[in-house]
C-alpha positions in Angstrom: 18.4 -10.1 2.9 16.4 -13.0 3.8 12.8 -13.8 3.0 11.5 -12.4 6.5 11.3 -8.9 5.7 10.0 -5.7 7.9 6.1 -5.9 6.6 5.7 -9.5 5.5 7.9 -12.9 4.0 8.7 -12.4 0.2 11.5 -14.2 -1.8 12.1 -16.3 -5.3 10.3 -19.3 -6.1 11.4 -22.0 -5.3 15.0 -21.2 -4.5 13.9 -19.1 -1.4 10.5 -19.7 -0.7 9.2 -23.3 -1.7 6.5 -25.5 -0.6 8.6 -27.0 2.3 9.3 -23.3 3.7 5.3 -22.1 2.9 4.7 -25.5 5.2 7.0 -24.1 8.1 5.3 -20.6 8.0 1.9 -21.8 8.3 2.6 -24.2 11.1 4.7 -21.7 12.9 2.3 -18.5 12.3 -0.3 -21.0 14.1 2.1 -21.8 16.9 3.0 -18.1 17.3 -0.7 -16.8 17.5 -2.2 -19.5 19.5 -4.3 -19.8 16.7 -7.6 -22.2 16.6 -9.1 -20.9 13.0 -6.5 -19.0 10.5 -7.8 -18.1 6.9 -5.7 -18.5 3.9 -6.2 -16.7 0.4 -4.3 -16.7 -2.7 -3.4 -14.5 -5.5 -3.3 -15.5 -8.9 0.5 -16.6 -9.4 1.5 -19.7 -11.1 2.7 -21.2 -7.6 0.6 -19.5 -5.5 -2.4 -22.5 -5.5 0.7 -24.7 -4.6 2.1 -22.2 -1.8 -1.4 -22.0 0.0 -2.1 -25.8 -0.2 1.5 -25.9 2.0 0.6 -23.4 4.0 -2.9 -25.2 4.7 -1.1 -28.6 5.7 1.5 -26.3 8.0 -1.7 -24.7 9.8 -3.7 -28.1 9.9 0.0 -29.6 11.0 -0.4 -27.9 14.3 -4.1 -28.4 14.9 -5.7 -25.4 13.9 -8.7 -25.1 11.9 -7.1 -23.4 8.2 -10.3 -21.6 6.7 -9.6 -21.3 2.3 -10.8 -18.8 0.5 -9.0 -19.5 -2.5 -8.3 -16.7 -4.9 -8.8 -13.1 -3.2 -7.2 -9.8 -3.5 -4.6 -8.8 -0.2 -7.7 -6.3 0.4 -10.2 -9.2 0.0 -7.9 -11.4 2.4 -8.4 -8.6 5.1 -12.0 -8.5 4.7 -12.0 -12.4 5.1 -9.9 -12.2 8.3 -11.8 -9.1 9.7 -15.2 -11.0 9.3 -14.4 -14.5 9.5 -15.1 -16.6 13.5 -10.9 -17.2 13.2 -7.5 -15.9 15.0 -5.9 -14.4 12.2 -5.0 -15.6 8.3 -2.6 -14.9 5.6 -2.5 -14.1 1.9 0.0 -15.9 -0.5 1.4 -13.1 -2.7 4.2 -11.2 -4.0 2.3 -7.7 -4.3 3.9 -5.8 -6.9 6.6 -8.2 -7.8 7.7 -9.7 -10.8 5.6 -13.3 -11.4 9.1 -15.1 -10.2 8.8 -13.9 -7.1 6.0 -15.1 -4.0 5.2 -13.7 -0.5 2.4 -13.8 2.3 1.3 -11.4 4.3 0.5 -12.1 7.9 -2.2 -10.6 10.0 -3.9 -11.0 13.7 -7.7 -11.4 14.4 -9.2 -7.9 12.9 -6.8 -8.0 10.0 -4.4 -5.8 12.1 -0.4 -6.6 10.6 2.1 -8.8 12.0 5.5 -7.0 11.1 9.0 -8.2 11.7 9.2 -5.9 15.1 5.2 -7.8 16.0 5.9 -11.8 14.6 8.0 -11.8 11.9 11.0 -11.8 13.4 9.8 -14.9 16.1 8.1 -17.2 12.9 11.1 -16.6 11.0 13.3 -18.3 14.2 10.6 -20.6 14.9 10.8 -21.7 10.9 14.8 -22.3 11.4 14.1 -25.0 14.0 13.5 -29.0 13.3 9.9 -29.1 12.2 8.0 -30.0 14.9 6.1 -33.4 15.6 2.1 -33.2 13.8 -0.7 -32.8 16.4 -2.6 -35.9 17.2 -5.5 -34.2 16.5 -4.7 -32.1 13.4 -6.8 -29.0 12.3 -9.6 -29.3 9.7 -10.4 -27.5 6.7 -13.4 -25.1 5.6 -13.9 -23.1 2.7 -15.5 -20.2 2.1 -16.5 -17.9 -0.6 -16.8 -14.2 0.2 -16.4 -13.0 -3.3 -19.9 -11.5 -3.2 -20.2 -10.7 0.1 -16.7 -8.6 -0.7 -18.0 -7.1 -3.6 -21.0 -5.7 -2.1 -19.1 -4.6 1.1 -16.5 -2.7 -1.4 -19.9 -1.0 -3.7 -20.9 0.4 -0.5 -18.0 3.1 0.0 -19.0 4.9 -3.3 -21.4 7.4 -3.5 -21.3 8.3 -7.1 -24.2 11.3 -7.6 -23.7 11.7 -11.9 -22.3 9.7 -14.6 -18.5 9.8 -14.7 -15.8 7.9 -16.7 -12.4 6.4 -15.8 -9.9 4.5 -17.4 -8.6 1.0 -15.6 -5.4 -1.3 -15.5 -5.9 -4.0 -13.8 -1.8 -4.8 -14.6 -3.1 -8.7 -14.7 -3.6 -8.7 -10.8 -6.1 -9.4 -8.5 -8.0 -6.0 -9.4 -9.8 -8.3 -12.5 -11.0 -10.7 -10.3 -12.5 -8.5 -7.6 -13.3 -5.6 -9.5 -16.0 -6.6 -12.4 -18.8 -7.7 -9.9 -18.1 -4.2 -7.9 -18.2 -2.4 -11.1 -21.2 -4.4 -12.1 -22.9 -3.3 -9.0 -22.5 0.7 -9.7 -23.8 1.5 -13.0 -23.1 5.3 -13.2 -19.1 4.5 -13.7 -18.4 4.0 -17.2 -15.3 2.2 -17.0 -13.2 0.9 -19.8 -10.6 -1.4 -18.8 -7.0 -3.2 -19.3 -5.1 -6.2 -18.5 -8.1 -7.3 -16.4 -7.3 -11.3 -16.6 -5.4 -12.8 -13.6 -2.5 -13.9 -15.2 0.6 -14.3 -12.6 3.2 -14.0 -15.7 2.2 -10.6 -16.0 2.4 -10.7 -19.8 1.7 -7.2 -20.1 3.9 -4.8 -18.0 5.0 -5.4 -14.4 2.4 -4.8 -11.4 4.2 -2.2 -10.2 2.3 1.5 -10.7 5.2 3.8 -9.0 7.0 2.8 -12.3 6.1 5.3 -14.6 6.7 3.5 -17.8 3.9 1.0 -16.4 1.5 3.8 -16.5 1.9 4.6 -20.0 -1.0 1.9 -21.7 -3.4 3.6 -19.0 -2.3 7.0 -20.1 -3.1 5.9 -24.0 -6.4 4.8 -23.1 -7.5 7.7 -20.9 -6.4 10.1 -23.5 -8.7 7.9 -26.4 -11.6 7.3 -24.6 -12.0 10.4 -23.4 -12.2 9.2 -19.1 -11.6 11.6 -17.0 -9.0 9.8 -14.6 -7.3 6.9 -15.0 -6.5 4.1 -12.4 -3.9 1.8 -11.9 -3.7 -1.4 -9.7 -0.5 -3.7 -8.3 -0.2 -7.1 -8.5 -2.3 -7.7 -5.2 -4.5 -4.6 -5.6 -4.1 -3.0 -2.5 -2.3 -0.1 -3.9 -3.0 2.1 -7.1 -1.7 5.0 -8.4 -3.7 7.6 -10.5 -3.3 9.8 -13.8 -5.7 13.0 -14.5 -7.5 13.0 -18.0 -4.2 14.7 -19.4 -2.8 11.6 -18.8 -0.4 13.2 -16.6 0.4 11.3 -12.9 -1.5 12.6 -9.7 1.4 11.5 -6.8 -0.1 9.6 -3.9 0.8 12.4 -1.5 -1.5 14.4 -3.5 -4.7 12.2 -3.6 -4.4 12.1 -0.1 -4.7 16.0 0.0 -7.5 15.7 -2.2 -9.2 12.7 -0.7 -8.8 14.3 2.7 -11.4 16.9 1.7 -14.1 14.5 1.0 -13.5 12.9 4.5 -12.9 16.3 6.5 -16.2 18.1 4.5 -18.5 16.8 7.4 -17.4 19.4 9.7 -15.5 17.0 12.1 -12.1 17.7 13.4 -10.4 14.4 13.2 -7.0 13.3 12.3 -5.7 12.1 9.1 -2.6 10.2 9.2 0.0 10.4 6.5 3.6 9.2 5.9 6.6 11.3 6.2 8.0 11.2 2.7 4.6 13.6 1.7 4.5 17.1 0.3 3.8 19.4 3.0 0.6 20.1 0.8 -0.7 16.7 2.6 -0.7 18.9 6.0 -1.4 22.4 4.7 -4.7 21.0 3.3 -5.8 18.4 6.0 -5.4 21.7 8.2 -7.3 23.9 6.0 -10.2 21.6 5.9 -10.7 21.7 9.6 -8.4 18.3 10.1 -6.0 17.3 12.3 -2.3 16.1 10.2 -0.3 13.6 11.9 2.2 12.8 10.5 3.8 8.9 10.6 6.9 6.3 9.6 7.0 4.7 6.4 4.9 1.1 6.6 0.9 0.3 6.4 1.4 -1.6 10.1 2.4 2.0 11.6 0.0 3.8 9.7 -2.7 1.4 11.0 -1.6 1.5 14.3 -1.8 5.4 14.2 -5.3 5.3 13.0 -6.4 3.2 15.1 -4.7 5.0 18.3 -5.8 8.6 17.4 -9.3 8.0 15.3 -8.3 8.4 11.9 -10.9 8.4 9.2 -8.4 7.7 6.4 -4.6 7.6 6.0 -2.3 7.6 2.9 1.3 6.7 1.5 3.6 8.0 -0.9 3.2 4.7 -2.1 0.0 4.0 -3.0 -1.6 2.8 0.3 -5.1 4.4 1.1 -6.0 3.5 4.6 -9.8 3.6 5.5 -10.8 3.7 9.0 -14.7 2.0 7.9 -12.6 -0.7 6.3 -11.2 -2.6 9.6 -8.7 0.1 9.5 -6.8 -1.5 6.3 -5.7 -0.7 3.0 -7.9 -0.9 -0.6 -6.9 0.4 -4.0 -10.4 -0.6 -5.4 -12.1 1.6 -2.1 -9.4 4.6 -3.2 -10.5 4.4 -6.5 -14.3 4.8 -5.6 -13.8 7.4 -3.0 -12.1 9.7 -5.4 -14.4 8.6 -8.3 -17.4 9.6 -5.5 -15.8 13.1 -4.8 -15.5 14.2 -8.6 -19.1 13.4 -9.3 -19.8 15.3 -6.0 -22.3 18.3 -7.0 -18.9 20.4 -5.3 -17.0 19.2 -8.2 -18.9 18.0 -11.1 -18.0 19.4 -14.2 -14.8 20.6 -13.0 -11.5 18.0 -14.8 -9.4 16.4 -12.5 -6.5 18.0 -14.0 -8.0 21.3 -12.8 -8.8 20.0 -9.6 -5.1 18.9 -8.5 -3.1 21.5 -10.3 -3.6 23.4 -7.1 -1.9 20.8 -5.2 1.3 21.0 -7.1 2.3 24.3 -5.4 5.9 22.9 -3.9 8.4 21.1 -5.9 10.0 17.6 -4.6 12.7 15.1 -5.8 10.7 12.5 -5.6 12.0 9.0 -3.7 16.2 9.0 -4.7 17.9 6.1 -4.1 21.5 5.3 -2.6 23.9 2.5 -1.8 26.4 3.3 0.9 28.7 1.4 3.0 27.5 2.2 6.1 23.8 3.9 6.8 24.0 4.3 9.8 27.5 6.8 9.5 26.0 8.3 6.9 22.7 9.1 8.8 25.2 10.3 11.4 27.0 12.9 9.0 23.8 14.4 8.1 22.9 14.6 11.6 26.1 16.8 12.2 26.2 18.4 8.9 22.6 20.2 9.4 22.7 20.2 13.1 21.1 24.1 12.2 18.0 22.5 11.6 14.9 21.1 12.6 15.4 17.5 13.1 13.9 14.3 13.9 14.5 10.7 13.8 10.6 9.3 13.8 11.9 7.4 10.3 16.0 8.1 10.0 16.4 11.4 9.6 14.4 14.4 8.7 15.7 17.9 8.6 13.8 21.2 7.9 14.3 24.7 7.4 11.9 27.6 7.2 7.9 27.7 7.6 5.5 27.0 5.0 4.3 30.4 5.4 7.6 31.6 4.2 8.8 32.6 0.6 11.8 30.0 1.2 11.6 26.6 2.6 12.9 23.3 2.2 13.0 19.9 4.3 14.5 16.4 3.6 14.3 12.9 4.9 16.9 10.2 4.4 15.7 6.7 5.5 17.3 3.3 5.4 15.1 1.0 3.6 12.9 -1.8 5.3 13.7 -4.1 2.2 16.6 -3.2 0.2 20.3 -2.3 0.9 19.6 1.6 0.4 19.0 5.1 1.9 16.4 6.7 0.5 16.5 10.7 0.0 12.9 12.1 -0.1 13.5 16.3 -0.5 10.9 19.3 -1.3 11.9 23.1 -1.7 9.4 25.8 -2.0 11.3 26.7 -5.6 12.4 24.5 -8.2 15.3 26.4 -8.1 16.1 25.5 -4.5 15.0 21.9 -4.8 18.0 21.4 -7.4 20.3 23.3 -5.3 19.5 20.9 -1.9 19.2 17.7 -3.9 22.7 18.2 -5.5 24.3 19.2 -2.0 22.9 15.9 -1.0 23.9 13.8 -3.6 27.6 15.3 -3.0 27.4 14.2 0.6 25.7 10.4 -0.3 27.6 9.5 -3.5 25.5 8.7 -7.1 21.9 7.8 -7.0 20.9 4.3 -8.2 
């Protein structure tokens, strides 16, 4: 696959994305929008300062104003855009990725995403063409610094009523720049920390938290200074993933269930969007607490557009996205950490242990994401089609099937996707028995062939 993926432009340095191709993006991401003013921020890879500065000429290239705010979390770069007089703006970053890799990620005026199916797709044409000729009058150049201004917006979604501890890796991302000044400003967290220096090698462990073996450092630190949850950030800190004081992982799915309750406590009925590879706990709770599920395709520029479109408070990901509707309707692993920090110092929940808290939640059994190569996805999307034509299906995200109610003793659903950035279908699968998880996930793997 090319470089111009489903949610934004990601490759190798420098064989697939170099300083000449950043160049082409910026200039045609300003042609695209129209633009007059674009920001551009930066994570903290070795090439990234070198990406941005291309990206700047490209933007300048085709007289538009490029607005810099140098190094800034993807969350930070959405706060820029969402307050900044300007069109649009980008981040240069690779996210999770190992420190070879680089990216941006491309958004409109009011931080809301350009995808491949929304600009992606027409940039990555517009990049294939003959560079075109430099305005006359090129753009200029401003920059800004929002780090405190960020930081203060960020402290403002905690609401933190007793002393409480936690546990951070920062996984050498974008978390340690923003973080300490937020921290700083909310004195009643006791937080000891990790791998908070920006370093774009990643010396440590790679910035990815859905890899388990990543968490362990956090889990060795919860357990010996005695926090009672731990927190871990990617690369770009828009996503983190969470262990209870056990040091035992809380899925995503989950701290959206949990979450929900803080954001549904105020007695309003209002939606709560989530994504379709979620435990049906996400919807069962939402419900409980007086909310409205909706449930949504896999991708943060879908889930945004859902909030936005039915009203949502808050939204969540299976992987690691937390969506907040008071937050220009984007995504913030630092804001997910402070809201669930908030909740367990909540007088509803003080004294109780996270682990305590969440065990509830792990009432139905799942696979977990399972991964397979086949020759063609779409025939093979086609043969589950007709093989459990006897169930409940949909195609909102390839295909989902279910069977049974969770009122029922017996139930158990699936969804088998092609992925938006690999050659793979991906098997998502939860059973209301362990016993009848194994059984459907080895039916399925007969039909799909070995997982990878």
């Amino acid at each position: 696959m090319g470089i111009f993926k489903a949610y934004d432009i990601r490759g190798l340095y420098p064989s697939e994305l170099d300083a000449d191709m950043a160049r082409r993006v910026g200039n045609a991401f300003a042609r695209f929008l129209g633009a007059k003013r674009l920001v551009v921020a930066r994570d903290m890879r070795t090439h990234s300062p070198e990406l941005a500065d291309a990206v700047i000429e490209g933007i300048r290239d085709a007289g538009c104003t490029a607005i810099a705010t140098g190094l800034a979390s993807t969350p930070m770069s959405y706060y820029a855009i969402a307050t900044q007089d300007c069109d649009g703006g980008l981040c240069v970053t690779a996210s999770h990725n190992p420190g070879e890799y680089n990216g941006m990620k491309l958004c409109r005026e009011g931080a809301r995403p350009v995808s491949y199916e929304t600009g992606i797709a027409e940039i990555e044409r517009m990049c294939a063409e003959p560079y075109p000729e430099v305005m006359a009058e090129r753009g200029g150049f401003e920059e800004v610094d929002l780090l405190e201004a960020y930081q203060d917006h960020v402290a403002g979604f905690a609401q933190i009523e007793a002393p409480i501890k936690v546990a951070i890796d920062a996984s050498n991302g974008m978390a340690g720049h923003t973080l300490p000044g937020i921290l700083a400003r909310l004195p009643q967290i006791e937080a000891t920390t990790l791998f908070m220096e920006p370093d774009g090698t990643f010396p440590n462990h790679e910035a990815n938290p859905l890899k388990e073996e990543n968490l362990d450092p956090l889990r060795e630190l919860v357990r010996s200074s005695g926090a009672q949850l731990g927190v871990c950030f990617d690369g770009d800190a828009d996503r983190c993933c969470f262990v209870d004081e056990t040091g035992a992982t809380v899925g995503a799915d989950l701290m959206t269930a949990f979450m929900s309750r803080g954001f549904l406590s105020r007695g309003e009925k209002v939606p709560v969007v989530y994504d379709l590879r979620s435990s049906w706990v996400v919807k069962e709770e939402v419900a409980r607490a007086g909310g409205v599920p909706i449930r949504d395709r896999v991708g943060h520029s879908f889930i945004k557009a859902t909030m936005r479109e039915k009203g949502a408070l808050f939204g969540g990901e299976l992987s690691g996205h937390f969506y907040f509707a008071d937050n220009f309707t984007t995504d913030s692993g630092v804001i997910a950490m402070l809201t669930a920090l908030s909740q367990l110092s909540s007088a509803d929940y003080r004294g109780k242990s996270f682990s305590s808290l969440v065990d509830g939640l792990r009432r139905y059994h799942s696979t977990g994401e399972v991964n397979f190569r086949v020759p063609d996805k779409d025939a093979a999307i086609d043969m589950l089609r007709q093989r459990y034509s006897d169930g409940r299906q949909d195609e909102l995200d390839g295909i989902t099937v279910e069977y049974g109610d969770l009122e029922k003793d017996t139930w158990w659903w699936f969804n088998v996707r092609p992925s938006n950035t690999e050659p793979l279908l991906r098997l998502n699968l939860e059973a209301s028995s362990v016993e009848l998880r194994d059984e459907r996930r080895q039916e399925l793997v007969s039909l799909l062939g070995d997982p990878v």
